[in-house]
C-alpha positions as CSV (number, residue, x, y, z in Angstrom):
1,X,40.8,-40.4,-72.2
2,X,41.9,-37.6,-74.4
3,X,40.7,-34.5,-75.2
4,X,39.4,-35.5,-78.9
5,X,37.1,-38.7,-76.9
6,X,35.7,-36.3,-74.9
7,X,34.0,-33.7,-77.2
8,X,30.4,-34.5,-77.3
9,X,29.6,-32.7,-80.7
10,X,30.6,-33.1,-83.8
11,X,33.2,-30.5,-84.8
12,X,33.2,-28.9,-88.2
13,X,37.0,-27.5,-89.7
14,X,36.0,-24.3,-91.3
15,X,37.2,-21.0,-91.1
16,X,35.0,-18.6,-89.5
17,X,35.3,-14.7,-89.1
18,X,34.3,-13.7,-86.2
19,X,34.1,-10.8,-83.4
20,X,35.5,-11.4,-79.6
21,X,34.7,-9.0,-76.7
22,X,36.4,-9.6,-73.3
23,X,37.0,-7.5,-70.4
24,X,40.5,-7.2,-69.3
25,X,40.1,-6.0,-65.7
26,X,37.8,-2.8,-66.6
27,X,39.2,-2.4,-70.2
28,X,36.6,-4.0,-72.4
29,X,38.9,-5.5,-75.2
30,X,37.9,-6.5,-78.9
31,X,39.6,-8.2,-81.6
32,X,38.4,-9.9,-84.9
33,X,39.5,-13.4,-85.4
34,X,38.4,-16.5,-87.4
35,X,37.6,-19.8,-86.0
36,X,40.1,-23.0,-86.8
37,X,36.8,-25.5,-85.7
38,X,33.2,-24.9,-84.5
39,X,30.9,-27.1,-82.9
40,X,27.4,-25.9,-80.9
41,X,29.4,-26.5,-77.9
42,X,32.6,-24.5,-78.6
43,X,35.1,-23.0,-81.1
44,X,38.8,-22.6,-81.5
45,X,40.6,-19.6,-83.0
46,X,44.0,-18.1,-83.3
47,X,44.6,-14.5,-81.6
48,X,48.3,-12.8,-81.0
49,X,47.3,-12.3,-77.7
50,X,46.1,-14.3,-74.5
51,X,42.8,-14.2,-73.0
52,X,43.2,-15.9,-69.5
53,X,41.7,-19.5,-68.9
54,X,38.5,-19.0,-67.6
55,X,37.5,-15.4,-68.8
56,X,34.2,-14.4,-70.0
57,X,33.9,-13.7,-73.7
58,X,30.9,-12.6,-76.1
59,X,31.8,-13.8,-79.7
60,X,29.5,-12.8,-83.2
61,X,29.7,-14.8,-86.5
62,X,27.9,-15.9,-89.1
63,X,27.3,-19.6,-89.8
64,X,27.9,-20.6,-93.2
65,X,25.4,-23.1,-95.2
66,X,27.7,-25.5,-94.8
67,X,26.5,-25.8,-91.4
68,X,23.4,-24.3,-91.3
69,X,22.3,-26.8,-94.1
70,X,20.0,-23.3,-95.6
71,X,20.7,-19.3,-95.4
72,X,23.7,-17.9,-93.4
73,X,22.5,-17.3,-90.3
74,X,24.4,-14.7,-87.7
75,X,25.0,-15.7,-84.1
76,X,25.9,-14.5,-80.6
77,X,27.6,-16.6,-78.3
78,X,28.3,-16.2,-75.1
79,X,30.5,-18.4,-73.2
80,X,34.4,-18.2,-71.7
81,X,38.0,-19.4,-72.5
82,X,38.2,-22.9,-71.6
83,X,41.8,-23.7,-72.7
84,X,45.1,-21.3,-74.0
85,X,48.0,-22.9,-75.9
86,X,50.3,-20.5,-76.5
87,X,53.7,-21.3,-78.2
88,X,56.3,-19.0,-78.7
89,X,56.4,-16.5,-81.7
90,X,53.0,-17.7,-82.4
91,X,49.5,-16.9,-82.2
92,X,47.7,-18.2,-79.4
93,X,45.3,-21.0,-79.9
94,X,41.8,-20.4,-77.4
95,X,39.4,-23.0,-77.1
96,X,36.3,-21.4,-75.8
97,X,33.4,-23.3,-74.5
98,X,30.2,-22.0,-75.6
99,X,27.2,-21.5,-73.1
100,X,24.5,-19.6,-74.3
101,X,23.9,-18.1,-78.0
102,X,21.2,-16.5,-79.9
103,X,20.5,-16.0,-83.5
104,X,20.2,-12.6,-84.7
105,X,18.5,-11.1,-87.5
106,X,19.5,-9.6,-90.1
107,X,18.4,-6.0,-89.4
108,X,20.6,-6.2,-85.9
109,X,23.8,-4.6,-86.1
110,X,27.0,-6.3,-84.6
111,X,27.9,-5.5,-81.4
């Protein structure tokens, strides 16, 4: 079975900006991105560096109305790096499976 088959969720091509926070050993790292695809149970975006397989992440967006179906709405996700695939000279594509989020209001900053 291949990986498209077994995605659960419908996945939605839009790009997405979008804050990551890691921690890289005790270094808490952040980088801004935007997401290639987006579904409620992951994303995949482009970064020039490699966040290990498996590593905790806390991203923040803001859903368009193109998937919200209303208002933009902001959201923080909490989840970890499922899959890297890295090719040379390239960014480094990270699917990132998505475990918790919550919606934020408007009067929250980013994190």
């Amino acid at each position: 079975m291949s990986y498209e088959e077994r995605r659960k969720s419908e996945r939605f091509t839009v790009g997405m900006p979008l804050t990551i926070q890691w921690m890289n050993g005790t270094e808490k790292r952040r980088a801004q991105s935007v997401t290639q695809d987006v579904s409620s149970g992951g994303l995949y975006f482009l970064l020039p560096e490699t966040i290990p397989d498996g590593t905790a992440v806390e991203i923040e967006m803001t859903l368009p109305t193109q998937i919200t179906l209303g208002t933009p709405l902001r959201v923080r996700c909490q989840g970890h790096i499922q899959r890297c695939v890295q090719k040379p000279g390239e960014s480094t594509g990270m699917a990132t499976m998505i475990e918790k989020y919550e919606f934020l209001s408007v009067s929250q900053d980013a994190a």
